[in-house]
C-alpha positions as CSV (number, residue, x, y, z in Angstrom):
1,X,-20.6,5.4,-7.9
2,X,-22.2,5.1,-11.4
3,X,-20.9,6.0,-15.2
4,X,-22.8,7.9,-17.4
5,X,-21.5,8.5,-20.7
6,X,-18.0,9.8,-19.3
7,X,-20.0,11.3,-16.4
8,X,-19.0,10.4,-12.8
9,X,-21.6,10.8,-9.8
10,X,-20.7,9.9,-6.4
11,X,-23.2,10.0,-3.9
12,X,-23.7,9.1,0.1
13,X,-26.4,9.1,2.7
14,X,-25.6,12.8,3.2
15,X,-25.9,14.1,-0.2
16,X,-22.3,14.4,-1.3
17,X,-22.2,14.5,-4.9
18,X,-19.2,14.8,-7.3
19,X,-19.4,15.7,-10.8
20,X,-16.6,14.7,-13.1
21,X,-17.2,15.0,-17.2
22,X,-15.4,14.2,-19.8
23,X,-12.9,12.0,-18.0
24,X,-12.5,9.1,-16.2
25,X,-11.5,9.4,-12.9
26,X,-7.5,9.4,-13.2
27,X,-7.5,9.8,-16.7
28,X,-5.6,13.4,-16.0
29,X,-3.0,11.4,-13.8
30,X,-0.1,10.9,-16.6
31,X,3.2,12.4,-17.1
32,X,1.9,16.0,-16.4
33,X,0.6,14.9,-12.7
34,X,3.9,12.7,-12.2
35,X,2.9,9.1,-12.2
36,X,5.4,6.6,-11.4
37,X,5.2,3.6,-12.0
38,X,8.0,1.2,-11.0
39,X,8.0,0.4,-7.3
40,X,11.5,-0.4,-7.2
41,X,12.3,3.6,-8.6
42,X,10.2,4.7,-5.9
43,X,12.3,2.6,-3.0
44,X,15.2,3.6,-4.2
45,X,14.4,7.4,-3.9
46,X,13.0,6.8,-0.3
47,X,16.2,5.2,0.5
48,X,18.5,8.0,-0.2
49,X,17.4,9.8,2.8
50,X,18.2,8.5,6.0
51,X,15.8,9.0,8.2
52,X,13.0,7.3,6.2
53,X,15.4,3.8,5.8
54,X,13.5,3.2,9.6
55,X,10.0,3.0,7.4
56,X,10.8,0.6,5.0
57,X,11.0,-3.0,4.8
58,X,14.3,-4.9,3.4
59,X,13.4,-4.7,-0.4
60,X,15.4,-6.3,-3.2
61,X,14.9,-6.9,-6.9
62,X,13.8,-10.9,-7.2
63,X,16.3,-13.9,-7.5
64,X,17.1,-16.8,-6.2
65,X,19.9,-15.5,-4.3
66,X,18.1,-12.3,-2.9
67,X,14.6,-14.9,-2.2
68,X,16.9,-17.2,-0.4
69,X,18.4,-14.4,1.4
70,X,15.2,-12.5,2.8
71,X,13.9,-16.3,4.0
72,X,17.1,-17.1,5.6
73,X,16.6,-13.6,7.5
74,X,12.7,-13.0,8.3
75,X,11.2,-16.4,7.4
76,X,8.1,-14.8,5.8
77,X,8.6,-12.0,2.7
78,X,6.1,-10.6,0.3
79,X,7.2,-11.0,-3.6
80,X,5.5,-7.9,-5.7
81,X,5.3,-6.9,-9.5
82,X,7.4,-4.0,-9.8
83,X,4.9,-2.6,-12.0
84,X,1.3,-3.4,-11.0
85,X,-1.8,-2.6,-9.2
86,X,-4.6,-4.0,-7.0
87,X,-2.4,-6.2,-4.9
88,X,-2.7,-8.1,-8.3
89,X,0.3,-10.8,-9.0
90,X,1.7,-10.1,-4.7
91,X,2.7,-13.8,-3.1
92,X,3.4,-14.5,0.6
93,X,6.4,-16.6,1.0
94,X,7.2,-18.7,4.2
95,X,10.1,-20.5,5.3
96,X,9.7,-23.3,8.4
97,X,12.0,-25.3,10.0
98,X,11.1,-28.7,10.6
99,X,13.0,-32.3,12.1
100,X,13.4,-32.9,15.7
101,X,16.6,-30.6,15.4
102,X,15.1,-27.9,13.1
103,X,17.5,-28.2,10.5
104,X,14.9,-29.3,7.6
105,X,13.1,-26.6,5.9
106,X,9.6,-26.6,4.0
107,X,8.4,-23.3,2.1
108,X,4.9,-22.3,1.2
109,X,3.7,-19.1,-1.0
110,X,0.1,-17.8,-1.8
111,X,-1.2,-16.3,-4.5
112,X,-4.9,-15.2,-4.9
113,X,-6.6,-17.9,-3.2
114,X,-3.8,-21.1,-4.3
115,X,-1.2,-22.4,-1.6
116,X,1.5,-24.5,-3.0
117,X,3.9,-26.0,-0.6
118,X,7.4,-27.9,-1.3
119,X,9.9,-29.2,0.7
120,X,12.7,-27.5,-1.3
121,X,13.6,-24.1,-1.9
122,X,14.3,-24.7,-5.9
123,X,10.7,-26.6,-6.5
124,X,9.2,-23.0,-4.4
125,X,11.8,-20.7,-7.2
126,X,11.0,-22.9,-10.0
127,X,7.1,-22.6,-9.0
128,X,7.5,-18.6,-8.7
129,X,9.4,-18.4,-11.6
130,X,6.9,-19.8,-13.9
131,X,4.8,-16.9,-12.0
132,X,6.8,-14.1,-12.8
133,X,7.2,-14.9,-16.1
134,X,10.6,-12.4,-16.3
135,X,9.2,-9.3,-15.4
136,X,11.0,-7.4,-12.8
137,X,9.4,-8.8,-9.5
138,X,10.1,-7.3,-6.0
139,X,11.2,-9.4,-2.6
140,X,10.5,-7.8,0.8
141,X,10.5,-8.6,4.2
142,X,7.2,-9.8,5.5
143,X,5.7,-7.7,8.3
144,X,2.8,-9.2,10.0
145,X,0.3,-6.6,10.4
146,X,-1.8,-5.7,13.1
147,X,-5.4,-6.9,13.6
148,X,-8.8,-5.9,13.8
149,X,-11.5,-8.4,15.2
150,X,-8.6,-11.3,13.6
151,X,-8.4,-10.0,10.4
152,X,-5.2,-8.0,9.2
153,X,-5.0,-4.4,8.5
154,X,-3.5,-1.7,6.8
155,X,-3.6,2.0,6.6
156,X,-3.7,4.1,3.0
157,X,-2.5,7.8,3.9
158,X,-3.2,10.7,1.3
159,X,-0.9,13.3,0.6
160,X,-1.6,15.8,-2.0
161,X,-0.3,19.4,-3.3
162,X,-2.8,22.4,-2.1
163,X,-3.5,25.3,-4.6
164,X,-0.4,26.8,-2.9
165,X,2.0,24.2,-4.2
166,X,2.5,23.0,-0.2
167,X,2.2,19.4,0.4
168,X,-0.8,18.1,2.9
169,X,-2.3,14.9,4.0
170,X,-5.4,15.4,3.7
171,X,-6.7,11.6,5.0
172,X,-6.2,8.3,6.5
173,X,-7.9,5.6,6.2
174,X,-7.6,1.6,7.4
175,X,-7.9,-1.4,5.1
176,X,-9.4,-4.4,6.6
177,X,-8.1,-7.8,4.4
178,X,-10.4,-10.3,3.5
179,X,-8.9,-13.5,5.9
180,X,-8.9,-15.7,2.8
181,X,-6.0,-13.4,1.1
182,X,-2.5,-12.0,1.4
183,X,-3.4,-8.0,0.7
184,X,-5.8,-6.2,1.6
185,X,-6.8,-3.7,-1.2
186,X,-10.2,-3.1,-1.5
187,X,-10.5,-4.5,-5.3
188,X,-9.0,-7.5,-3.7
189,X,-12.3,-8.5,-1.0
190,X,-10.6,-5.7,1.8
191,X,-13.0,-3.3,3.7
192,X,-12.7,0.0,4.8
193,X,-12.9,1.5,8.1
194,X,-12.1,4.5,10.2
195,X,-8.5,4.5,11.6
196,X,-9.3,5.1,14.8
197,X,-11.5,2.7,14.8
198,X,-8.9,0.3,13.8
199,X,-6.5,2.0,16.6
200,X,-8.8,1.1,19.4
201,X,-8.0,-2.0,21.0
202,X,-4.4,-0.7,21.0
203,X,-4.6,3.1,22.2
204,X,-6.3,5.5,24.0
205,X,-8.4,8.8,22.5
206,X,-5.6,10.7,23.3
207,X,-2.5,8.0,21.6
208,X,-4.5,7.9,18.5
209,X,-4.5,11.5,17.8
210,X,-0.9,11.4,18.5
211,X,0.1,8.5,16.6
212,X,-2.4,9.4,13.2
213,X,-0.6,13.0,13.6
214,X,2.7,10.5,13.5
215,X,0.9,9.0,10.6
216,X,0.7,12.3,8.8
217,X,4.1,13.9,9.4
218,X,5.0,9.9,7.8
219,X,3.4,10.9,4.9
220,X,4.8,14.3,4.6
221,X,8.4,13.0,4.9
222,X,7.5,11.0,1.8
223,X,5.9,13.2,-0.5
224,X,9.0,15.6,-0.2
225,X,11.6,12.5,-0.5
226,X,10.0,11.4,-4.3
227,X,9.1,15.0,-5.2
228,X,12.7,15.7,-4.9
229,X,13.3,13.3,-7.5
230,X,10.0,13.2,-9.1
231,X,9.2,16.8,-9.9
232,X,5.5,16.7,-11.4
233,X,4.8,14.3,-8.7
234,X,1.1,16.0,-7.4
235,X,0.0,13.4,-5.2
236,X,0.8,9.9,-3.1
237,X,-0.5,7.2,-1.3
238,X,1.6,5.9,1.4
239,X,0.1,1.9,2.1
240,X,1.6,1.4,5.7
241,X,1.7,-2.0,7.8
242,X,1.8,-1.5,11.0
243,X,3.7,-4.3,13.1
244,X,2.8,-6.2,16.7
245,X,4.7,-2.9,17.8
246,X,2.8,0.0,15.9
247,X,5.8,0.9,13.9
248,X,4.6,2.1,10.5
249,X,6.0,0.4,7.4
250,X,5.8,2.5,4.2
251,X,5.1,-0.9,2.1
252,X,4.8,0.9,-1.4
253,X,3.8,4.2,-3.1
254,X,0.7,4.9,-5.0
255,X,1.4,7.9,-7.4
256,X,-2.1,7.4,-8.6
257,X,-4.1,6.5,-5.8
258,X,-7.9,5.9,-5.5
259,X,-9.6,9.0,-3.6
260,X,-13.1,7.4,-3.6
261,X,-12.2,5.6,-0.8
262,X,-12.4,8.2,1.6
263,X,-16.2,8.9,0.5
264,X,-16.6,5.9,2.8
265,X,-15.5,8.1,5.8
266,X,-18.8,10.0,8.3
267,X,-16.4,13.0,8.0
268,X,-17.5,14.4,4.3
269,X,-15.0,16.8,4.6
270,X,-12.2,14.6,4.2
271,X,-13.0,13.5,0.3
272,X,-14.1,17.3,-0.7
273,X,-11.1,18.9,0.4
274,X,-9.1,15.5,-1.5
275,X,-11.4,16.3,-4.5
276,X,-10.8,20.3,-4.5
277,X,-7.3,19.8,-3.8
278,X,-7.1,16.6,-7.2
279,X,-9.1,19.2,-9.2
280,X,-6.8,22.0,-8.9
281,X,-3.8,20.0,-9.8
282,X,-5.7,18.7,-13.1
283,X,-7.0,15.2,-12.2
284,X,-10.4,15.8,-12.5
């Protein structure tokens, strides 16, 4: 991808070119396209409906008595700006029992690239605290996702409005992390691959098709659960973990998310009906 004076060109070993001028892409996403920004709005809308409370992980506004809580109960949690981007400012938080009768703990969080260990849990708060800085942060249950060739992965799924006002996904794509890290966005060292290539060592032809159609339907469920709330909402994307079992977790919500990504996929298809379908709607 290159800039040219407000000009975007995207182009692949096939010839697929995109044209964008006069903006930026995602400088029509605003209030007109329904961009929300606070994860913890977005949680809150997915758990009024029941039958998507199955998809997503225990999530609690951050405090010492909701940190200590999530530890006590899953040992490992994930502590998120409620407003952010990137995977920027997201920490993995472990709890381990130690002593020959278990009953000592020690903790351990990573941000970036820094571990910081401690042998109490109000030296780890204190540490995280001086993190968070009193923005509104996020606790949730850790999942530990599924691997690819030993390296974690997760899955971005697209959902959009068609011309017709229906909603669609219209791709899926996997997200390999970079080993060194605790997310695996792509600004953040992560590479992106195929799903079903990602799917392989754990189905067959026939189970992936099933379970990516499971994937989809996921992703339906969802963009009809926030439009209900979020009327001008145009577009989402679902970032799912998928644990030792294959059970999707709906981690967060992008209402902006990056559709250059799927440029990466052989299928061209994919990004030019995502780009027809953003440039109805007014992104582009």
């Amino acid at each position: 991808m290159r800039t040219i004076k407000g000009k975007v060109f995207i182009k692949s070993k096939d010839k697929v070119k995109v044209k964008v001028s006069g903006k930026a892409p995602g400088s029509g996403i605003g209030k007109a396209q329904g961009y929300v920004i606070s994860k913890w709005k977005k949680t809150k809308v997915l758990l009024k409906k029941p039958e998507m409370r199955m998809y997503i992980p225990d999530t609690m506004k951050l405090s010492r008595a909701s940190l200590r809580e999530l530890l006590g109960k899953y040992k490992m949690v994930y502590i998120k700006p409620d407003k952010g981007t990137y995977g920027n400012g997201v920490m993995k938080v472990e709890m381990t029992s130690i002593g020959s009768e278990g009953d000592g703990e020690s903790f351990r969080y990573q941000n970036g690239l820094d571990v910081r260990s401690f042998t109490n849990f109000e030296d780890l708060y204190n540490s995280i605290l001086k993190r968070t800085k009193n923005r509104l942060y996020l606790v949730q249950k850790g999942i530990n996702l599924t691997k690819y060739r030993n390296r974690r992965f997760d899955i971005r799924v697209m959902v959009q409005q068609t011309p017709q006002k229906k909603w669609e996904t219209t791709g899926v794509i996997g997200r390999v992390g970079d080993p060194r890290k605790v997310v695996t966005n792509v600004h953040n060292g992560g590479k992106l691959k195929p799903i079903e290539t990602l799917l392989s060592p754990y189905l067959t032809g026939n189970e992936k098709r099933k379970y990516i159609a499971r994937l989809n339907a996921l992703g339906l469920k969802t963009a009809h659960q926030l439009h209900s709330r979020f009327r001008r909402l145009k577009e989402i994307g679902l970032d799912v973990a998928l644990d030792e079992r294959l059970h999707p977790w709906v981690l967060e919500v992008n209402t902006c998310p990056d559709p250059y990504i799927f440029c990466k996929l052989k299928d061209k298809r994919i990004f030019r009906k995502i780009h027809r379908y953003a440039k109805a709607y007014g992104r582009f």
